[in-house]
C-alpha positions as CSV (number, residue, x, y, z in Angstrom):
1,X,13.1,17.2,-18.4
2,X,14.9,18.0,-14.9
3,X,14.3,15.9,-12.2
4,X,14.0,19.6,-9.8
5,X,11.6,21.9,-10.6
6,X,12.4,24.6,-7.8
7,X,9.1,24.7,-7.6
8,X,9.2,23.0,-3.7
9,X,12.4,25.3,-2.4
10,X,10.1,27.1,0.2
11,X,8.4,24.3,1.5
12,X,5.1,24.3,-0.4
13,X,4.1,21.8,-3.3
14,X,1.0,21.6,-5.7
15,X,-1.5,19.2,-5.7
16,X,-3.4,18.3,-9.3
17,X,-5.3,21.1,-8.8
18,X,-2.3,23.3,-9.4
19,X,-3.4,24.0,-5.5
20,X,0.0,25.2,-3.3
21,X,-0.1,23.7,0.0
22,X,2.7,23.2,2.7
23,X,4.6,19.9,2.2
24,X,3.3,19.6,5.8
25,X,-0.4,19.5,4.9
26,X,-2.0,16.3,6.1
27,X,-3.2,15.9,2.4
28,X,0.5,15.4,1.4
29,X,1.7,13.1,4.5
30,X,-0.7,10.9,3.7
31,X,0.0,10.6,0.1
32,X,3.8,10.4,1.4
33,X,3.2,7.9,3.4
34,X,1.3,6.2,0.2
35,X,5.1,6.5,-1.2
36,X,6.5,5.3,1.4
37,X,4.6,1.9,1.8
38,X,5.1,1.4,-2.4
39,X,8.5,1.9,-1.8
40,X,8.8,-0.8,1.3
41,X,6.5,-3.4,-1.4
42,X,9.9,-2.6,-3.8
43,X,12.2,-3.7,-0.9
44,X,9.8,-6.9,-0.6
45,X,10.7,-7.8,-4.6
46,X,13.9,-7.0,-3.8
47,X,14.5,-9.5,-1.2
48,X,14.2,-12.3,-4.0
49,X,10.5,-13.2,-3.0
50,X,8.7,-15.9,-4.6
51,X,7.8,-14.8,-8.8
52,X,4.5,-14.9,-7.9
53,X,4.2,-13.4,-4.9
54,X,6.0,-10.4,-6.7
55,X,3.5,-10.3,-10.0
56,X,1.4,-9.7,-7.2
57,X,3.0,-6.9,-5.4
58,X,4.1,-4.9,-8.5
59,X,0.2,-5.1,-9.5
60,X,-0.4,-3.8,-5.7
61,X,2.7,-1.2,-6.6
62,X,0.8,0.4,-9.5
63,X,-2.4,0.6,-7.9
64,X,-0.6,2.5,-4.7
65,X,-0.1,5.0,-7.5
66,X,-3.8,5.0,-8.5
67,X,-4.4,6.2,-4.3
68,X,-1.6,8.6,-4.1
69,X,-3.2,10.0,-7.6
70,X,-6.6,10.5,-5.2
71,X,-5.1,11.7,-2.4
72,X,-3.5,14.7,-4.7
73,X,-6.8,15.3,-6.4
74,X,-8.7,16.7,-3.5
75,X,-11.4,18.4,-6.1
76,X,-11.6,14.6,-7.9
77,X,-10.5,16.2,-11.2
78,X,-9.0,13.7,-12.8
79,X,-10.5,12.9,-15.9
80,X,-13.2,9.4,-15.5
81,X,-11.3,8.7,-18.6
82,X,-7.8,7.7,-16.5
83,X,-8.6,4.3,-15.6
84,X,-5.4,4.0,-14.3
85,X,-5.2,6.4,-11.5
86,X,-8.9,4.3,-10.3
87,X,-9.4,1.7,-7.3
88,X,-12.5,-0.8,-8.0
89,X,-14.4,-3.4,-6.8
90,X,-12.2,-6.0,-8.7
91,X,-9.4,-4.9,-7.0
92,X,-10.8,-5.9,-3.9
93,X,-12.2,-9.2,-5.2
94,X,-8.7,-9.6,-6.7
95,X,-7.0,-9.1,-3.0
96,X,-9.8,-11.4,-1.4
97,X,-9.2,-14.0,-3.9
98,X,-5.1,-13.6,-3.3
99,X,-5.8,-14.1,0.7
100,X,-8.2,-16.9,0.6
101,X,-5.4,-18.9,-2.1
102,X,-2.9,-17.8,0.1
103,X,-4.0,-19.0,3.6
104,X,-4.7,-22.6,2.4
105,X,-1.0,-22.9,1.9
106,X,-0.4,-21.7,5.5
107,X,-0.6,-23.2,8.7
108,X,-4.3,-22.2,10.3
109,X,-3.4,-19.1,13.1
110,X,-4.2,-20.0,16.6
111,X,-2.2,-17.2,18.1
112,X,-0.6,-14.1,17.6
113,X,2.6,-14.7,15.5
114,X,6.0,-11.9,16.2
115,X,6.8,-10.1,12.9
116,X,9.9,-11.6,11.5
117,X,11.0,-14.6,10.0
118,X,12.8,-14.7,6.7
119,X,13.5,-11.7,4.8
120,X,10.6,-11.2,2.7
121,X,8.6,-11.9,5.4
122,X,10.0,-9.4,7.9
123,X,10.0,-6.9,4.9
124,X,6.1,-7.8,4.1
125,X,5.6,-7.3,8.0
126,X,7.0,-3.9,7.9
127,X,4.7,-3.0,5.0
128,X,2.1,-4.2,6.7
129,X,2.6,-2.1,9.4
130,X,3.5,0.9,6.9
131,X,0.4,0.4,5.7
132,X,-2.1,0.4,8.5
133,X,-0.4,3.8,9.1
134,X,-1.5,4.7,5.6
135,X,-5.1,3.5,6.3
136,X,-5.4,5.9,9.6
137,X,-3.7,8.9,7.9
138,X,-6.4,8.7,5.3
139,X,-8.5,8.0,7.6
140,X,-8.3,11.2,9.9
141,X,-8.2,13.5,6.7
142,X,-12.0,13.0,6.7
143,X,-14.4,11.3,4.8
144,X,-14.7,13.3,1.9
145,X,-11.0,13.2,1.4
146,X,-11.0,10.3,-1.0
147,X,-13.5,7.7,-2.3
148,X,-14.8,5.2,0.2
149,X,-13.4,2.2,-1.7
150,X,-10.0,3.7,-0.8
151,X,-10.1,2.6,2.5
152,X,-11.5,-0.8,1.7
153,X,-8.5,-1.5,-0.8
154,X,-6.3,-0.2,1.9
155,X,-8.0,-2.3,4.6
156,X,-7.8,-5.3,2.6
157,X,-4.1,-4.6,1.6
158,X,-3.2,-5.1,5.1
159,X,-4.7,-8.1,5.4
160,X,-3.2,-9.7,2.3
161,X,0.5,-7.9,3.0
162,X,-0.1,-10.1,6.6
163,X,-1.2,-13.5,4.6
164,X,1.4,-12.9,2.5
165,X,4.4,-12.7,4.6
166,X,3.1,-15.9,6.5
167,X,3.3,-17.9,3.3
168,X,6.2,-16.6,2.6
169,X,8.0,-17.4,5.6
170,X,6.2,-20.9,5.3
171,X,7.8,-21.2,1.7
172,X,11.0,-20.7,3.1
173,X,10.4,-23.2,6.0
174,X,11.4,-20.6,8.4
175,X,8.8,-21.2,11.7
176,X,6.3,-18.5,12.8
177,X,7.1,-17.6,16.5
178,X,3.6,-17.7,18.5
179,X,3.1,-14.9,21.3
């Protein structure tokens, strides 16, 4: 099999439906920017992050799959049957549990902090950021675009992506700069 298809050369793509749309439709920037934020979580690992922290975000990577598989599915016709392309509830309870175990190792916040610090935790404020974007362009396509759950995993994501990159700059001993 070919990495090109050809298929995309005049600017239109398909979504699971076998559906043709512009590669401009908001349906396909918001599953772009979906790709985007998984591939910002691979710069994270990349960075030489805590082992733990990345179990954690390659979990987070597969289930970013799982919502850009929704967002291409606009008549939800992918089979009940593929689990994996599914957000649930413990999902969420997973990323709740991650936060709360994650902000007893961290300083309690009494102000706002500046993105930076080391380098996983400059990269894991980027994503952050990359994915509150993620979270509004969802957002605006409606709510009938995806499942409701999709925006809580997403909401929660940005939470823990925040946590996370305080603990990791914490490991590291590297100071949080208050605003």
């Amino acid at each position: 099999m070919r990495i090109y298809t050809k298929t995309g050369d005049t600017g239109q793509t398909s979504l699971f439906d076998s559906t043709r749309v512009s590669k401009a439709d908001v349906r396909v920037d918001a599953y772009g920017e979906v790709d985007e934020l998984n591939a910002h979580l691979g710069s994270v690992c990349a960075s030489g992050i805590d082992a733990d922290l990345a179990d954690e975000i390659e979990k987070i990577q597969k289930e970013l799959f799982a919502v850009g598989a929704r967002l291409a599915d606009p008549r939800s016709r992918i089979a009940a049957r593929v689990t994996k392309a599914a957000i649930d509830e413990k999902d969420i309870t997973r990323l709740e549990h991650l936060i709360d175990k994650l902000e007893a190792e961290v300083p309690p916040l009494r102000r706002f902090i500046l993105p930076g610090g080391s380098s996983s935790g400059a990269l894991l404020h980027q994503a952050r950021t990359v994915c509150r974007r993620v979270e509004r362009r969802i957002v605006a396509l409606g709510p009938e675009a995806v499942e409701p759950i999709v925006i809580v995993y997403l909401n929660r994501l940005s939470d823990l992506l925040f946590v996370m990159a305080r603990a990791a700059n914490h490991r590291a001993g590297v100071p949080e700069i208050e605003w």
